[in-house]
Biopython code that builds the backbone (N, CA, C, O; Angstrom):
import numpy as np
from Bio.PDB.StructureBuilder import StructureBuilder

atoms = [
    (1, "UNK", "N", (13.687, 71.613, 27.621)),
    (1, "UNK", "CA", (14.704, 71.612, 26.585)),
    (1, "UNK", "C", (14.143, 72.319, 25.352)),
    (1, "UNK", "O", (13.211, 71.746, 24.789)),
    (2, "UNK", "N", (14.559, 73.438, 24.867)),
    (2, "UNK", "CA", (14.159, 74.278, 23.847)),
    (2, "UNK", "C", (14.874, 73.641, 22.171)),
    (2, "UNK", "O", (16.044, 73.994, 22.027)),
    (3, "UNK", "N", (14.425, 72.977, 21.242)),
    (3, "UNK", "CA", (14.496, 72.873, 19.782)),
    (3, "UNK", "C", (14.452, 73.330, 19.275)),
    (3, "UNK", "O", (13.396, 73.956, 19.193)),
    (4, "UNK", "N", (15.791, 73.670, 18.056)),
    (4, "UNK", "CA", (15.215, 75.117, 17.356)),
    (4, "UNK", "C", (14.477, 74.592, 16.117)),
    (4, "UNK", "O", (14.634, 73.459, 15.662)),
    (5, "UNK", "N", (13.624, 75.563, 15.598)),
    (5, "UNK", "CA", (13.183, 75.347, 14.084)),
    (5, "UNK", "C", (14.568, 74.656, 13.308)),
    (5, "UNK", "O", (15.759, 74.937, 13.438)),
    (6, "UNK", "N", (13.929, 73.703, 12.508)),
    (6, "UNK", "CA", (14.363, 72.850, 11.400)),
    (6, "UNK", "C", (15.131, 71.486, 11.936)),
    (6, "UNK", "O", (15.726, 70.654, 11.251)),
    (7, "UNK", "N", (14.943, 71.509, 13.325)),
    (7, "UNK", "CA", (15.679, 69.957, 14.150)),
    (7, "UNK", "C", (14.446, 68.749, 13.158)),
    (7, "UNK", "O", (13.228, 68.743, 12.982)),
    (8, "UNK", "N", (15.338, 68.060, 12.818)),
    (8, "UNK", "CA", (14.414, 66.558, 12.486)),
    (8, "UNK", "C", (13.932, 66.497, 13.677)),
    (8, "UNK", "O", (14.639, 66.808, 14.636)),
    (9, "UNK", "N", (12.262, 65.965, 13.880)),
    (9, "UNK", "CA", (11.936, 65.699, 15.074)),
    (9, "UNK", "C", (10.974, 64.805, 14.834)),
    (9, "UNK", "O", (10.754, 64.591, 13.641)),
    (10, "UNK", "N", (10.074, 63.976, 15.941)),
    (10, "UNK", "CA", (9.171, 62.977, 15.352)),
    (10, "UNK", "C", (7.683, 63.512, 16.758)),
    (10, "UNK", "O", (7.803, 63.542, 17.983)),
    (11, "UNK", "N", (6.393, 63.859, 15.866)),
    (11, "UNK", "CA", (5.035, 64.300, 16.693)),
    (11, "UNK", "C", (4.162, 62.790, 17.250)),
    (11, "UNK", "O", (4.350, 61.627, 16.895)),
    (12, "UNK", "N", (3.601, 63.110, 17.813)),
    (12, "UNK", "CA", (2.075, 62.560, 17.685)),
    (12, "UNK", "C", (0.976, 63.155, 17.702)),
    (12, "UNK", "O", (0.653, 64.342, 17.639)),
    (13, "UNK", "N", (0.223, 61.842, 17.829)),
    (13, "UNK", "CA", (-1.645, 63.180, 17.601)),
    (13, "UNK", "C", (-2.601, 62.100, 17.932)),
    (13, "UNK", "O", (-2.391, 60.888, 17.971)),
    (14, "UNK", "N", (-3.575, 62.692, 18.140)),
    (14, "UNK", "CA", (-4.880, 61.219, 17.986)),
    (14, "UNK", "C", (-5.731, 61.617, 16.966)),
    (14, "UNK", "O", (-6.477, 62.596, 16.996)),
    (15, "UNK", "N", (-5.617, 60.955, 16.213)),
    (15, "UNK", "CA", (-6.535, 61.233, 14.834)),
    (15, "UNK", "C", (-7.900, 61.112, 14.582)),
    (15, "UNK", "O", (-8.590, 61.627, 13.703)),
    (16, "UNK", "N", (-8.254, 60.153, 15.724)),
    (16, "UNK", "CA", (-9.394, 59.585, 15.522)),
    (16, "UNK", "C", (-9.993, 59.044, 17.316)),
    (16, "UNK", "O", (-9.318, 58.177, 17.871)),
    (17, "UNK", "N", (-11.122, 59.570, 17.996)),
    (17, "UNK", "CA", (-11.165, 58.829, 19.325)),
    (17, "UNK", "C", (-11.736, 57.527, 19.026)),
    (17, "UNK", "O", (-12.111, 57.179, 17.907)),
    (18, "UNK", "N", (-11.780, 56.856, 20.038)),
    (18, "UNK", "CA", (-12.515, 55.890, 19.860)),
    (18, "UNK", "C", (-13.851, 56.068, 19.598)),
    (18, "UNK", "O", (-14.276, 55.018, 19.117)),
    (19, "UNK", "N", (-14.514, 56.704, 19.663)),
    (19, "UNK", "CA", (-16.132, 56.902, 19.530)),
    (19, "UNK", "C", (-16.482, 57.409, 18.025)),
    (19, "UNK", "O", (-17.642, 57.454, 17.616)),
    (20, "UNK", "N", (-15.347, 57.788, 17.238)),
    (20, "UNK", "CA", (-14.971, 58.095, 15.783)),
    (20, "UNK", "C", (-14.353, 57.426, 15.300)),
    (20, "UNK", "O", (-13.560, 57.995, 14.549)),
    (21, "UNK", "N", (-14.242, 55.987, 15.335)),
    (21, "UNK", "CA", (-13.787, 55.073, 14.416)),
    (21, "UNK", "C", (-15.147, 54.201, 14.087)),
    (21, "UNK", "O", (-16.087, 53.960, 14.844)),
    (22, "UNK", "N", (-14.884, 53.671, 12.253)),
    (22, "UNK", "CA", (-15.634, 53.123, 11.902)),
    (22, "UNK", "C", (-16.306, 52.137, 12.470)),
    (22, "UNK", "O", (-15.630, 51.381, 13.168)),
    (23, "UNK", "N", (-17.705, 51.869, 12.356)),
    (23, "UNK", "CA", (-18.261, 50.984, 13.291)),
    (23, "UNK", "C", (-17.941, 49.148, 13.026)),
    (23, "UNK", "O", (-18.026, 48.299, 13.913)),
    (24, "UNK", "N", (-17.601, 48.913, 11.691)),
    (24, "UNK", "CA", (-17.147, 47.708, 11.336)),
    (24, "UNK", "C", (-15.794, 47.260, 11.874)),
    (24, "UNK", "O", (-15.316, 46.493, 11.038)),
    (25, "UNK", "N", (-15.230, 47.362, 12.583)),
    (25, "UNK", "CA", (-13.793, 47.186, 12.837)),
    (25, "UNK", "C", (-13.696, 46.577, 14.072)),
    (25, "UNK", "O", (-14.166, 47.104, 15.080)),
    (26, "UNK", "N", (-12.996, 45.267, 14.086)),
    (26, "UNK", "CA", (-12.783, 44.698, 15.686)),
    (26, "UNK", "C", (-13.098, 45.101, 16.820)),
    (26, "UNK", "O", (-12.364, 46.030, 17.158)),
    (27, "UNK", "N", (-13.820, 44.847, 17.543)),
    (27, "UNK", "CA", (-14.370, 45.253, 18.491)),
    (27, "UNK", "C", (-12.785, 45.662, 19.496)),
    (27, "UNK", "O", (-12.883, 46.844, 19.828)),
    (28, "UNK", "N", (-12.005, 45.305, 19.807)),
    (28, "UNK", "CA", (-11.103, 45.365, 20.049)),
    (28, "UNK", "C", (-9.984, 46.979, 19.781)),
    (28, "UNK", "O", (-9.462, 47.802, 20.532)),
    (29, "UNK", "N", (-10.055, 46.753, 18.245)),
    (29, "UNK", "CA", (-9.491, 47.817, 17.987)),
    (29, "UNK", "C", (-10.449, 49.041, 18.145)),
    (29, "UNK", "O", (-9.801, 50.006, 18.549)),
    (30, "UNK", "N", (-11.675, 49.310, 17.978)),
    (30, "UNK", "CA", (-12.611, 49.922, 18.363)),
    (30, "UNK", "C", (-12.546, 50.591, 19.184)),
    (30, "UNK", "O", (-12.914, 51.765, 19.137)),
    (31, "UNK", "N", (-11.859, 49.801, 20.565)),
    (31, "UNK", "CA", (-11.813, 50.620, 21.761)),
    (31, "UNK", "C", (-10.320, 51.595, 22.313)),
    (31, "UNK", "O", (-10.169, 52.125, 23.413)),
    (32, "UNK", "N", (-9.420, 51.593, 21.217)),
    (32, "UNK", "CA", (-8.602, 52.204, 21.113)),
    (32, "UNK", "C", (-8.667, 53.693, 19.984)),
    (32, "UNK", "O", (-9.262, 53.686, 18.906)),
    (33, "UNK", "N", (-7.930, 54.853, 20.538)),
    (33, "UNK", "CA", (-7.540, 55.709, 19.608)),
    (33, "UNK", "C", (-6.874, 55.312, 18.418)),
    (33, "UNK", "O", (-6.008, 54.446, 18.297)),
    (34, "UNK", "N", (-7.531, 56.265, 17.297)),
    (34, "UNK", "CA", (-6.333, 56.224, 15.932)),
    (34, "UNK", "C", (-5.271, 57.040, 15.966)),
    (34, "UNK", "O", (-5.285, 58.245, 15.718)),
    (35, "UNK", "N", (-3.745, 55.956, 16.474)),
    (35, "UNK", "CA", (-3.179, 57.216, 16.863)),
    (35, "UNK", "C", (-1.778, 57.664, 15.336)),
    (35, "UNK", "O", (-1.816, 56.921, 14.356)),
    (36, "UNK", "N", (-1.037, 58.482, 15.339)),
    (36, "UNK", "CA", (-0.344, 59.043, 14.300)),
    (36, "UNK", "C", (1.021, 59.266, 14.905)),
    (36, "UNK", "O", (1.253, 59.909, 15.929)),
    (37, "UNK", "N", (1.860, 58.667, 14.158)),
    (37, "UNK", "CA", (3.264, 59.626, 14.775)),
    (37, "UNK", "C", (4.057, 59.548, 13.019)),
    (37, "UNK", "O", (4.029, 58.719, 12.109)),
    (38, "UNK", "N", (4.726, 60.926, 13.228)),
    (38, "UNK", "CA", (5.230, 60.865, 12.088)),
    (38, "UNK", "C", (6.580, 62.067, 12.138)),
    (38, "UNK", "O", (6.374, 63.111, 12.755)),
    (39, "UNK", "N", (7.664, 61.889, 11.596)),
    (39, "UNK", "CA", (8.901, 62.950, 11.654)),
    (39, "UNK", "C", (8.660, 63.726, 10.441)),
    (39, "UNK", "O", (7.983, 63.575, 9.424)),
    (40, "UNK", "N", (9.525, 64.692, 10.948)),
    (40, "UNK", "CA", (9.619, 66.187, 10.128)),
    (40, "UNK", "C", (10.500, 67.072, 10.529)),
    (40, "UNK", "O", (11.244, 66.812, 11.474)),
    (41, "UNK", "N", (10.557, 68.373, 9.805)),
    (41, "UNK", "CA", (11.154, 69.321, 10.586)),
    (41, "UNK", "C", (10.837, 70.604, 11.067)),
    (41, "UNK", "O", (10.425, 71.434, 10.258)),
    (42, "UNK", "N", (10.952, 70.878, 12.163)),
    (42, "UNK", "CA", (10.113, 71.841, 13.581)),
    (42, "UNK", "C", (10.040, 72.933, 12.798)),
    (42, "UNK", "O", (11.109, 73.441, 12.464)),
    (43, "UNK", "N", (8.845, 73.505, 12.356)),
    (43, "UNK", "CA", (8.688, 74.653, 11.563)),
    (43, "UNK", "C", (8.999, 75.719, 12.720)),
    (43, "UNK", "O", (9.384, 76.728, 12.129)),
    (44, "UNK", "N", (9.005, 75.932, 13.992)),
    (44, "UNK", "CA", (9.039, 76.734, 14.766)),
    (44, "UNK", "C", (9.734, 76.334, 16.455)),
    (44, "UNK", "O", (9.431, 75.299, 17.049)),
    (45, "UNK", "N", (10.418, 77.086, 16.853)),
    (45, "UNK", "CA", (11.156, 76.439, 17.912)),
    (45, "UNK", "C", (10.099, 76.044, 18.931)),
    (45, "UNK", "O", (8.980, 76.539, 19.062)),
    (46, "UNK", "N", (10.715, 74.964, 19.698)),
    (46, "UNK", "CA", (9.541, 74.235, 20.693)),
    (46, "UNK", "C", (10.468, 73.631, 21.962)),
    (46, "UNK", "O", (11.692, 73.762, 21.972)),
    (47, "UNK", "N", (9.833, 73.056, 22.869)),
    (47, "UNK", "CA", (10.345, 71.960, 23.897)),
    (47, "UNK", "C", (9.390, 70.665, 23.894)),
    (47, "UNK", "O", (8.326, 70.807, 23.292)),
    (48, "UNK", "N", (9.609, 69.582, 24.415)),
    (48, "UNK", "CA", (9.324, 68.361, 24.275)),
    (48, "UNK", "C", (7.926, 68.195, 25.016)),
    (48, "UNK", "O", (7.829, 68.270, 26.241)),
    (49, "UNK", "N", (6.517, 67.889, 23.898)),
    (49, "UNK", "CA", (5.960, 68.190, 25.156)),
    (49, "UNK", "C", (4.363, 68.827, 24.661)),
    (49, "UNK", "O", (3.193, 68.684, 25.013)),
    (50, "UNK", "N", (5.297, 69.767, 23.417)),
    (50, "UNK", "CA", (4.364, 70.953, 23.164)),
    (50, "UNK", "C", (3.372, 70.894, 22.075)),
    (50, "UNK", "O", (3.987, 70.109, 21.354)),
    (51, "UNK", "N", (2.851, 71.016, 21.764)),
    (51, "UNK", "CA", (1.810, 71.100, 20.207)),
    (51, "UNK", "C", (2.817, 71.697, 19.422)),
    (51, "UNK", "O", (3.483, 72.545, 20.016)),
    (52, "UNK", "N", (3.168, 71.430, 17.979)),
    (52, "UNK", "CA", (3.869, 71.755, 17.379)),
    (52, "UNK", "C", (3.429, 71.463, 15.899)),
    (52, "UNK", "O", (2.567, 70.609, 15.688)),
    (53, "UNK", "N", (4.075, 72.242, 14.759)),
    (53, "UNK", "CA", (3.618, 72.115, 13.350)),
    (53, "UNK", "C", (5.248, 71.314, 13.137)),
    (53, "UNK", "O", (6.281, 71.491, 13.782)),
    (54, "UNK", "N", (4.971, 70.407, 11.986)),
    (54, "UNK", "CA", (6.373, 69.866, 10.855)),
    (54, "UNK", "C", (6.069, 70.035, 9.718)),
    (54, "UNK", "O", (4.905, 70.137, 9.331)),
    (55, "UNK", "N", (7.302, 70.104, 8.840)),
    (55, "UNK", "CA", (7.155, 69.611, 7.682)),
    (55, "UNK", "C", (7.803, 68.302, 7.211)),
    (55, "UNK", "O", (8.984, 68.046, 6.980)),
    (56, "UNK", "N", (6.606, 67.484, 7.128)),
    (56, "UNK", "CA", (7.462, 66.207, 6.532)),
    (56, "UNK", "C", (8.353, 65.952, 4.948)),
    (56, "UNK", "O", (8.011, 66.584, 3.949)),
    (57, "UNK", "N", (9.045, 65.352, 4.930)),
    (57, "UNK", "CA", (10.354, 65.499, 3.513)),
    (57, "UNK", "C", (9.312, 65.144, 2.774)),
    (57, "UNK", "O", (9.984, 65.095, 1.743)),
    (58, "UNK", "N", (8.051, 64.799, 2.342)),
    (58, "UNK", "CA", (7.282, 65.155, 1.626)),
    (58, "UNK", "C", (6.702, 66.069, 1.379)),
    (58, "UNK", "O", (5.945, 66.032, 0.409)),
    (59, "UNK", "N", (6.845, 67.433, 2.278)),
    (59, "UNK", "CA", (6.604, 68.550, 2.153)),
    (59, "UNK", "C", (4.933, 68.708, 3.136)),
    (59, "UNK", "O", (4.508, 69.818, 3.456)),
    (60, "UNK", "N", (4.275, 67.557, 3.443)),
    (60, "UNK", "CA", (3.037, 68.048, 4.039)),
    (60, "UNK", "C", (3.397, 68.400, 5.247)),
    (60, "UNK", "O", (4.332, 67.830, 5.808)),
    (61, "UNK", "N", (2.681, 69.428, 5.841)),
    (61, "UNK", "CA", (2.549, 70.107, 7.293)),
    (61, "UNK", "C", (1.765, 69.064, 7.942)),
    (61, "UNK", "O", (0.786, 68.559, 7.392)),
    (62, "UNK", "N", (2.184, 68.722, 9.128)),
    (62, "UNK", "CA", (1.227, 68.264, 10.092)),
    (62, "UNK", "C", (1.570, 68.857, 11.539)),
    (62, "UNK", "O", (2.647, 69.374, 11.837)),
    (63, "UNK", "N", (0.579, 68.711, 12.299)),
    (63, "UNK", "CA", (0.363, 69.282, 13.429)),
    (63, "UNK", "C", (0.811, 68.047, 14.547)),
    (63, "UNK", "O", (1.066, 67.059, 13.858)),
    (64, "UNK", "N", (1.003, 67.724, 15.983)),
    (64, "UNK", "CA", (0.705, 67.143, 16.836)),
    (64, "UNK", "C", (1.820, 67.503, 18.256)),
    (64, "UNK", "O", (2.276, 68.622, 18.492)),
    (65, "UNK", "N", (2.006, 66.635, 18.823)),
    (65, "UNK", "CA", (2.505, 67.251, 20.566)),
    (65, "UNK", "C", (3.965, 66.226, 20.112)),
    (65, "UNK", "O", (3.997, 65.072, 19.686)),
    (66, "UNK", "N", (5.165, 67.265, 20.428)),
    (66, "UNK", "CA", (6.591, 66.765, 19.861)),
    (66, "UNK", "C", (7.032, 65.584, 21.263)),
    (66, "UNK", "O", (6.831, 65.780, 22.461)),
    (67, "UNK", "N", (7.605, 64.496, 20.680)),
    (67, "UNK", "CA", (7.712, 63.529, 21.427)),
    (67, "UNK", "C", (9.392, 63.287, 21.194)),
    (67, "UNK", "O", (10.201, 62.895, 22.035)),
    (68, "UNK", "N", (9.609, 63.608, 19.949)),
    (68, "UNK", "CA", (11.285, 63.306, 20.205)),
    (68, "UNK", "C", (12.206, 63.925, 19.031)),
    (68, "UNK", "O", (11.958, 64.011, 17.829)),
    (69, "UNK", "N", (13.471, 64.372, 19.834)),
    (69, "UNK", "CA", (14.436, 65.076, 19.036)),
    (69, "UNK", "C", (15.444, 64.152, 17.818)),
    (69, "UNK", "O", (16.380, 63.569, 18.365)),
    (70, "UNK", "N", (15.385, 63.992, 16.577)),
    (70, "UNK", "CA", (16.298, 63.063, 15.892)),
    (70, "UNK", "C", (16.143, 61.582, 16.000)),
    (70, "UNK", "O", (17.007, 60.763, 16.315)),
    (71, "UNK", "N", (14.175, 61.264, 15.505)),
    (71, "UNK", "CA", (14.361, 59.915, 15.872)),
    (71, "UNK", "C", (15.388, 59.451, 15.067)),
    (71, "UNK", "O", (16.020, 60.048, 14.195)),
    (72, "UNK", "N", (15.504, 57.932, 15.603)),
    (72, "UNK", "CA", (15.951, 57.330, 14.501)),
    (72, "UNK", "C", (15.275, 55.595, 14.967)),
    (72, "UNK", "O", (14.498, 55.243, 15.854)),
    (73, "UNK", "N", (16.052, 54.791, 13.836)),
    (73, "UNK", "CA", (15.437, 53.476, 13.694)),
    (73, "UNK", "C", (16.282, 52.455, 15.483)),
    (73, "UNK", "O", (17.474, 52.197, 15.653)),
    (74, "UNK", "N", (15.073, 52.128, 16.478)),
    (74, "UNK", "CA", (15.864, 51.314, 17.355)),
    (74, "UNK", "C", (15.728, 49.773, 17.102)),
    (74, "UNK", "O", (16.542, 48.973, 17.564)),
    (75, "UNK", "N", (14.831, 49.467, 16.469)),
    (75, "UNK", "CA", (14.255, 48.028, 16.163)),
    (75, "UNK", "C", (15.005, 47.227, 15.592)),
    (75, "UNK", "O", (15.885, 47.815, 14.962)),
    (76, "UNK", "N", (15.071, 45.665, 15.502)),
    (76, "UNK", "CA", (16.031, 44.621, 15.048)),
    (76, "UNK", "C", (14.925, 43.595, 14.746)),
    (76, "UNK", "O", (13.700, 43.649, 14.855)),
    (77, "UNK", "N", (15.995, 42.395, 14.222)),
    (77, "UNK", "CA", (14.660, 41.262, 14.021)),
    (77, "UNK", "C", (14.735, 40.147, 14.918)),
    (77, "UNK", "O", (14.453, 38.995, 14.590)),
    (78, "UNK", "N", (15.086, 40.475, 15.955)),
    (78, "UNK", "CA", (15.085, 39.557, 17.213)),
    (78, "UNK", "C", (16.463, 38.942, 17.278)),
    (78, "UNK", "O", (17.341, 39.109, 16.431)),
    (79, "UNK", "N", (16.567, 38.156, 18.459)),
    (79, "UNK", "CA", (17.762, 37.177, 18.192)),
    (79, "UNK", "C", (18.262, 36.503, 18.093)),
    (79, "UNK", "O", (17.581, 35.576, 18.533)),
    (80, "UNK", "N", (19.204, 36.106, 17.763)),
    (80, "UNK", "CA", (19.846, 34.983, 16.447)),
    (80, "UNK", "C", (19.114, 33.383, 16.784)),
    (80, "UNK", "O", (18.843, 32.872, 17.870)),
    (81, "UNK", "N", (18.902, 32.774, 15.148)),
    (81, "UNK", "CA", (18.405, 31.587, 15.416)),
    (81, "UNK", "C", (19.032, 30.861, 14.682)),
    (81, "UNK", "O", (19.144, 31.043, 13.470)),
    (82, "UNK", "N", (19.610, 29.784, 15.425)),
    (82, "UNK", "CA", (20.748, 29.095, 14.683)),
    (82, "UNK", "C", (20.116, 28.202, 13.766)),
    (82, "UNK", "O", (20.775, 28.107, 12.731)),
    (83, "UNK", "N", (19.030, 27.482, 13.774)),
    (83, "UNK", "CA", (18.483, 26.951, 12.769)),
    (83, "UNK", "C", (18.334, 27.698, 11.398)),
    (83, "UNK", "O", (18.370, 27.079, 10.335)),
    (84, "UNK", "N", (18.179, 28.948, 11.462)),
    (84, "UNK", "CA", (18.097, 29.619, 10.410)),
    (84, "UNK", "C", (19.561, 30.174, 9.112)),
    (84, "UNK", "O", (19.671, 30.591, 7.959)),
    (85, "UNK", "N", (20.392, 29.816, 10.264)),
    (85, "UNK", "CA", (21.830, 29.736, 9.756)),
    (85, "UNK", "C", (21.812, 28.963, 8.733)),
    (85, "UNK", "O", (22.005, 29.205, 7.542)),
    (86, "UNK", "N", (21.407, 27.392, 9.642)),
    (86, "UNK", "CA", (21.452, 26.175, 8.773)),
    (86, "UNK", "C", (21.157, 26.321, 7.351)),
    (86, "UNK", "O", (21.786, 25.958, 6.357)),
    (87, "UNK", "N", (19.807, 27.074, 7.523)),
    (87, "UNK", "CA", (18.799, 26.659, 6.038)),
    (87, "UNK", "C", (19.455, 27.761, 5.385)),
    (87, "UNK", "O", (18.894, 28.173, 4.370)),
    (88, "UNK", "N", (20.221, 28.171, 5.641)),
    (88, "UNK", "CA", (21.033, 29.286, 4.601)),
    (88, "UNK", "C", (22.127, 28.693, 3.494)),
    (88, "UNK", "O", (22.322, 28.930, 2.301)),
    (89, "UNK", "N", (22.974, 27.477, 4.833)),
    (89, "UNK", "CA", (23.952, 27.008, 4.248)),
    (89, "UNK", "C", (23.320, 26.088, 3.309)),
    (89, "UNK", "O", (23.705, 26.057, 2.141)),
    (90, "UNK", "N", (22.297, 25.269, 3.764)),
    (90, "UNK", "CA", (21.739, 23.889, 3.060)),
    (90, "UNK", "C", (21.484, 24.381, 1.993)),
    (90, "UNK", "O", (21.972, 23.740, 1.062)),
    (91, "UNK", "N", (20.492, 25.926, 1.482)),
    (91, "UNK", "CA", (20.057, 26.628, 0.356)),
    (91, "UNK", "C", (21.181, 26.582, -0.501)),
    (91, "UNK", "O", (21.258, 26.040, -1.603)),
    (92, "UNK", "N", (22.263, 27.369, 0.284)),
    (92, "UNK", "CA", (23.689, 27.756, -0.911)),
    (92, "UNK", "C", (23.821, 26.558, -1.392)),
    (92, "UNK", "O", (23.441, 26.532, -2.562)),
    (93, "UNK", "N", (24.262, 25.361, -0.938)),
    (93, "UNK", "CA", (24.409, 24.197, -1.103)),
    (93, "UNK", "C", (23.547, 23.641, -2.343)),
    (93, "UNK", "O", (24.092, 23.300, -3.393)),
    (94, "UNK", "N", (22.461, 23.591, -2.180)),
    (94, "UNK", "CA", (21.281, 22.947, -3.116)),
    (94, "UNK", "C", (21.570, 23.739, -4.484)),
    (94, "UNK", "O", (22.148, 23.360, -5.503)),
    (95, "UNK", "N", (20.890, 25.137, -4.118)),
    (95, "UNK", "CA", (20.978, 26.307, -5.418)),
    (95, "UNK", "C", (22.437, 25.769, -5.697)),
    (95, "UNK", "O", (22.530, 24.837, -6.495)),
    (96, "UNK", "N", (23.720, 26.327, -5.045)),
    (96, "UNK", "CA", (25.101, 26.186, -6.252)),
    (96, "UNK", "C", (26.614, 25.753, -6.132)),
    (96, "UNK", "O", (27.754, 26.049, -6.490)),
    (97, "UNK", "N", (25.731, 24.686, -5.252)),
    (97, "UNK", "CA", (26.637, 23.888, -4.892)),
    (97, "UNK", "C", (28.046, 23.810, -3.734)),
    (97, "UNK", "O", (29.040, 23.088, -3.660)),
    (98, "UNK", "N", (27.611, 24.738, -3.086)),
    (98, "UNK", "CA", (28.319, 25.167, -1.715)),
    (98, "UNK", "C", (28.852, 26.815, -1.712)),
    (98, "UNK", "O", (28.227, 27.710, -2.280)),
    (99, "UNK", "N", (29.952, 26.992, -1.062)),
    (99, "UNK", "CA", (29.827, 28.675, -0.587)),
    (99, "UNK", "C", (31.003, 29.193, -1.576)),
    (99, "UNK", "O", (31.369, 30.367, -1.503)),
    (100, "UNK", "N", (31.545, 28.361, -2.432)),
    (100, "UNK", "CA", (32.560, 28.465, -3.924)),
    (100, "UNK", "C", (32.563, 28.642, -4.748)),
    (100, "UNK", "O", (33.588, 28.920, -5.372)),
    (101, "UNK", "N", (31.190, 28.575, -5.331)),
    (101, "UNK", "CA", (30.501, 28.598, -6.624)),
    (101, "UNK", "C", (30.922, 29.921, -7.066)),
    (101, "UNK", "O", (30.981, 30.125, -8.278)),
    (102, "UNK", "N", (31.245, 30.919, -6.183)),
    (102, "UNK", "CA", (31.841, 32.522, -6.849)),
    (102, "UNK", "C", (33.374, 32.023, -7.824)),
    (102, "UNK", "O", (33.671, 32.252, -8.997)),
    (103, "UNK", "N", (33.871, 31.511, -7.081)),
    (103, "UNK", "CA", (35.438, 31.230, -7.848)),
    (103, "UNK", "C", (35.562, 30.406, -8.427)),
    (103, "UNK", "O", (36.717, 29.995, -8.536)),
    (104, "UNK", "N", (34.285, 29.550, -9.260)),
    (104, "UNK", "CA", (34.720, 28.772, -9.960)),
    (104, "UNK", "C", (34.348, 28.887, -11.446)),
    (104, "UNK", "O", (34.499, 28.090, -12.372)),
    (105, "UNK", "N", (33.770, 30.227, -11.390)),
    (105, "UNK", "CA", (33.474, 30.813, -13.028)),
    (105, "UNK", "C", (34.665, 30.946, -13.865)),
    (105, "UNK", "O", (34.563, 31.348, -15.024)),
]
sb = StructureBuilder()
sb.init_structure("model")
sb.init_model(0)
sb.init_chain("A")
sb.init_seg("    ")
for serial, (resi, resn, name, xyz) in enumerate(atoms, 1):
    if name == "N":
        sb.init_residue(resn, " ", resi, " ")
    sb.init_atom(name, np.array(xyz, "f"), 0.0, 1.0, " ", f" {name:<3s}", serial, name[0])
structure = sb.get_structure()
């Protein structure tokens, strides 16, 4: 699939191997890459896949291998917990005196 220059797109890279990360750091994380992903727009046409330059809306260039066309946000904050409802209503309640307090100024 060919992208032309200036598609919002989102790279990666490895910034750092494991054998180049600081030696103080969790042994754990240690044994992983420092890795980078960051969006921009395709200074030059590409396909998915490829080493590629961006410019991020901050204006810095970065380099890495294009992973996707137009990210956008897929994430949520899990789902619904009805207890948490509760302590919403009980709050309004406490703070101002139930969910009326707008219409009674």
């Amino acid at each position: 699939m060919n992208v032309k220059k200036g598609t919002w797109v989102r790279i990666h890279d490895i910034v750092l191997q494991p054998h180049e990360r600081a030696p103080q750091l969790p042994e754990d994380t240690k044994k992983v890459p420092l890795e980078m992903w960051i969006k921009g727009f395709l200074l030059e046409d590409a396909s998915i896949g490829e080493q590629v330059e961006i410019q991020t809306i901050t204006g810095r260039n970065e380099k890495g291998r294009l992973v996707e066309i137009n990210p956008h946000h897929d994430h949520d904050f899990g789902k619904f917990v009805p207890e948490i409802l509760q302590i919403g209503l009980q709050l309004r309640e406490i703070l101002w005196g139930g969910g009326n307090h707008e219409q009674q100024q």
